[in-house]
C-alpha positions in Angstrom: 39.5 33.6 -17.8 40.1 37.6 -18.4 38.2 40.5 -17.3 35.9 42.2 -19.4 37.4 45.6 -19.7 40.5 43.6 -21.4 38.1 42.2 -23.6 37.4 45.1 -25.5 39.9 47.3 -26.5 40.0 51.2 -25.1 39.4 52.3 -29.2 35.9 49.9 -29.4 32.9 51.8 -29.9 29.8 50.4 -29.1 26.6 51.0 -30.1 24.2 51.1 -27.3 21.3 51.9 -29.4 21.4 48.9 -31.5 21.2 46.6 -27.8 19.1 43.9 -27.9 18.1 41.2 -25.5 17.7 37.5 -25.3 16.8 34.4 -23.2 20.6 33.4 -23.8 22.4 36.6 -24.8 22.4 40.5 -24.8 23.8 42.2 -27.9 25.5 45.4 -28.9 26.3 46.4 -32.3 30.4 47.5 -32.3 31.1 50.4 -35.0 34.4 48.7 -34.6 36.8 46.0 -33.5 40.0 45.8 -33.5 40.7 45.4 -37.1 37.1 44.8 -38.1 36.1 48.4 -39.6 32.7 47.2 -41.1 31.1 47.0 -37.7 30.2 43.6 -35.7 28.2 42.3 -33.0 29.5 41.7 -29.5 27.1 38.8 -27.7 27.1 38.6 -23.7 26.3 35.2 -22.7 25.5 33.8 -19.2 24.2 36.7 -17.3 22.3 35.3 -14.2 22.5 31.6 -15.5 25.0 30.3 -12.9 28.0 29.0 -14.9 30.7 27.4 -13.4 34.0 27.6 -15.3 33.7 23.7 -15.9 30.5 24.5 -17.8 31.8 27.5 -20.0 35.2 25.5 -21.1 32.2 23.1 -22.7 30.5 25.5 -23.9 33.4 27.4 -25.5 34.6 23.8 -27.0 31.1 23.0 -28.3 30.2 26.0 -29.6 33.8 26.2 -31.5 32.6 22.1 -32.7 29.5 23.5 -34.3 30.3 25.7 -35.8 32.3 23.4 -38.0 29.4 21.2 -38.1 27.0 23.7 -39.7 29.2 24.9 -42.3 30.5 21.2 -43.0 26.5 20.7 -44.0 26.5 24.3 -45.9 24.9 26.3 -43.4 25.8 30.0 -43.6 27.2 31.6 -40.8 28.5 35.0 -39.9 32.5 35.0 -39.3 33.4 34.5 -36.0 36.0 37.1 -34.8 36.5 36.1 -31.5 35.5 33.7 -28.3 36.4 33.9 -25.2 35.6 32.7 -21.8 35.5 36.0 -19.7 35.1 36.8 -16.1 32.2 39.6 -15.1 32.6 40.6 -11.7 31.6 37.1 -9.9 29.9 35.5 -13.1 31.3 33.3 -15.7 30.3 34.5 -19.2 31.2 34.0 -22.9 31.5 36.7 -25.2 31.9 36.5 -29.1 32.4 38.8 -31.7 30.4 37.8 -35.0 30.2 39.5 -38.1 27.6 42.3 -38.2 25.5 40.8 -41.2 25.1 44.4 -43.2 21.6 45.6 -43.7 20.0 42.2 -44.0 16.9 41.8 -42.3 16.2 38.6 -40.3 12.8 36.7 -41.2 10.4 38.3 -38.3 11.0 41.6 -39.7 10.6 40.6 -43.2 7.3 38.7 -42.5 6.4 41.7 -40.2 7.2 44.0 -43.2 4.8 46.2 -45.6 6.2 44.4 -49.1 4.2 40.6 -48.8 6.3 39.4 -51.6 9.4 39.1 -49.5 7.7 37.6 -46.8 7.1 34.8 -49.2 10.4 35.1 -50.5 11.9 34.3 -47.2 9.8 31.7 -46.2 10.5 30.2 -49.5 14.3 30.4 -48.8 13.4 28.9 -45.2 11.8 25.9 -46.1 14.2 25.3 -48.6 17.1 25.6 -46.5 15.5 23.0 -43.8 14.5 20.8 -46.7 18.2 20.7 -48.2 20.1 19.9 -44.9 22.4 17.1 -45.9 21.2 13.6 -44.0 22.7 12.3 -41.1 24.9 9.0 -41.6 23.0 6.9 -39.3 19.5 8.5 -38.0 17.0 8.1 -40.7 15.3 11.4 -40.7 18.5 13.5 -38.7 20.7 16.4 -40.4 22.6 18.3 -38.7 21.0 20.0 -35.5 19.8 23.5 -36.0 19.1 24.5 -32.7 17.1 28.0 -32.3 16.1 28.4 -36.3 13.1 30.5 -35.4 12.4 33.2 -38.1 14.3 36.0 -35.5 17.4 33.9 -35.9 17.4 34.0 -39.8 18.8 36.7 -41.6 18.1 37.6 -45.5 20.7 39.2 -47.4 19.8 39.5 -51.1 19.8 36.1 -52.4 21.2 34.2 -49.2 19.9 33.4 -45.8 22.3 33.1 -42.8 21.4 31.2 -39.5 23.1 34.0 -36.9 22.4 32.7 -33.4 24.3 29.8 -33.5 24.0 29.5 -29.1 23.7 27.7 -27.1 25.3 24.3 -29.1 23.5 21.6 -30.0 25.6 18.4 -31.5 24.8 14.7 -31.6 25.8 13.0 -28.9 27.2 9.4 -28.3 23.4 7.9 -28.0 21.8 9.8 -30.8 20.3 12.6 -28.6 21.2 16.7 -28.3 24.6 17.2 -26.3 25.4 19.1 -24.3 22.1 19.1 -22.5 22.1 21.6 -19.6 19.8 22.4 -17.0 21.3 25.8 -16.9 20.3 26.4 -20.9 18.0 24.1 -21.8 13.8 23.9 -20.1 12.5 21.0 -21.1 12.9 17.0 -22.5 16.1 16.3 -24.3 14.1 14.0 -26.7 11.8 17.1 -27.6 14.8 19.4 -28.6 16.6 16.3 -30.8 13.2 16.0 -32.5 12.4 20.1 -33.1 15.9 20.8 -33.8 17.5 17.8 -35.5 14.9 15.9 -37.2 13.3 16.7 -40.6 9.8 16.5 -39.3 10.3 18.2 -36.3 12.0 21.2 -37.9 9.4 21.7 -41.0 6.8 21.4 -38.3 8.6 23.3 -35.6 8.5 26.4 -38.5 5.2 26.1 -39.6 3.7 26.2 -36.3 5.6 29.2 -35.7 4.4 30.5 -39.0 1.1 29.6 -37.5 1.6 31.4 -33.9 3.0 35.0 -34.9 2.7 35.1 -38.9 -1.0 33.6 -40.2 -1.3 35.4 -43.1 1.6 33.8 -44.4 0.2 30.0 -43.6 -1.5 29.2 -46.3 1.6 29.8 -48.2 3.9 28.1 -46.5 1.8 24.9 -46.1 1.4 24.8 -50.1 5.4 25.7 -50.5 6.2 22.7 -47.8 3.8 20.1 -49.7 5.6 20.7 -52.7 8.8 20.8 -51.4 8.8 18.0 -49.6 6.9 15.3 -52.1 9.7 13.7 -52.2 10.0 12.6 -48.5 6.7 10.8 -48.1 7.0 10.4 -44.7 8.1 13.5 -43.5 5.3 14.7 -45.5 3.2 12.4 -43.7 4.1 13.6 -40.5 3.5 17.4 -41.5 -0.2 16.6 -42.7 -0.8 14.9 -39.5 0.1 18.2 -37.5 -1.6 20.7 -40.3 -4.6 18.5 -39.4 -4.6 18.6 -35.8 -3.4 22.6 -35.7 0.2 21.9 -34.9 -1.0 21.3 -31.3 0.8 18.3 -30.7 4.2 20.4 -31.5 3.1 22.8 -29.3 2.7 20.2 -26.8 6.0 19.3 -27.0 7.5 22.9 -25.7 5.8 21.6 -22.2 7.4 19.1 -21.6 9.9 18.4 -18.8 12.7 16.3 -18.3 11.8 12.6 -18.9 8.7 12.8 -20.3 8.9 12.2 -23.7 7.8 8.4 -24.4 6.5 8.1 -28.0 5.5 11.5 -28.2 6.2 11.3 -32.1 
């Protein structure tokens, strides 16, 4: 565990004014690092969450895990330049250096954006991306686990889209459900994250629903792009008609839940 200040080199130059702040990180945008001239992002995890240094070493060994996992199944990443357990005065954090993804946008801003045409774009490249996840071996409608894929988390650079906030981890465990599972990271029903975040119809649904919420005059489009897409998963498809009919309020139901209280939900 190292001290902060070693983290960074005395030559880093930070940013300040491209800070921003999540439920699980804070980031700064680094002009540079160490060798990295292009500029990067430093991300500050565990402020105020109460890790022990048992719970970073799993973190920092899950994390490092899938990462692997996503690019095994195709997913673009940024580069990861450096991870680190590191000690903030009292608290246990981890910080990582990732790859500053150029002038990409990520999808809120796009669908927020003047030009409507890219916002289709991108949630054309969205649903594709969550339609072409490669299958899990043994669960029959798992891929790998995406985790937090909301729109924020997607960035669009010309003809690619890159899944950047790749925290906290979320793998397969041993009995087919989200691991690690903390109560430090993670609000509500382990069942309900494995189904939003590594089952087919929990992510297309998960997305439209949040297409729904904060984007509505993109949901006409997106249902119609999903139909087609997915004709060839009739039940999946099922699954998403059933929510388009009852307003994606039984996915909305399922961000309520607490531990234990999933039974049949789906």
């Amino acid at each position: 565990m190292i001290e902060m200040k070693l983290f960074l080199n005395t030559d880093t130059q930070m940013d300040v004014a491209n800070f921003a702040q999540g439920k699980q990180a804070q980031c700064v945008r680094l002009n540079t690092f160490e060798t990295i001239e292009t500029g990067s992002i430093l991300k500050i995890v565990g402020e105020g969450k109460g890790y022990d240094e048992a719970d970073i070493n799993l973190l920092l060994r899950e994390t490092r895990s899938y990462r692997s996992e996503l690019k095994e199944a195709g997913v673009k990443i940024p580069d990861n330049y450096r991870l680190d357990a590191v000690k903030v005065g009292d608290e246990h954090h981890i910080v990582m250096v990732d790859q500053f993804m150029g002038e990409g946008l990520d999808g809120k801003q796009v669908l927020n954006g003047e030009n409507r045409y890219d916002g289709i774009l991108a949630i054309n490249k969205m649903i594709v991306f969550l339609h072409d996840l490669p299958a899990h071996p043994e669960l029959p409608f798992g891929t790998v686990v995406m985790g937090d894929f909301k729109p924020d988390n997607w960035v669009i650079q010309g003809d690619d889209i890159y899944f950047v906030d790749y925290f906290a981890p979320k793998r397969y465990g041993s009995d087919g459900l989200v691991y690690p599972y903390m109560a430090k990271i993670d609000q509500f029903d382990r069942e309900a994250i494995t189904f939003m975040c590594g089952d087919r119809r929990g992510q297309i649904t998960r997305l439209l629903a949040q297409i729904n919420m904060s984007h509505k005059d993109f949901i006409n489009f997106a249902i119609e792009e999903t139909r087609v897409m997915y004709s060839d998963m009739p039940e999946v498809l099922n699954y998403i008609e059933e929510e388009i009919a009852g307003d994606f309020k039984r996915m909305d139901s399922f961000y309520k839940l607490k531990p234990g209280e999933w039974a049949f939900k789906v």
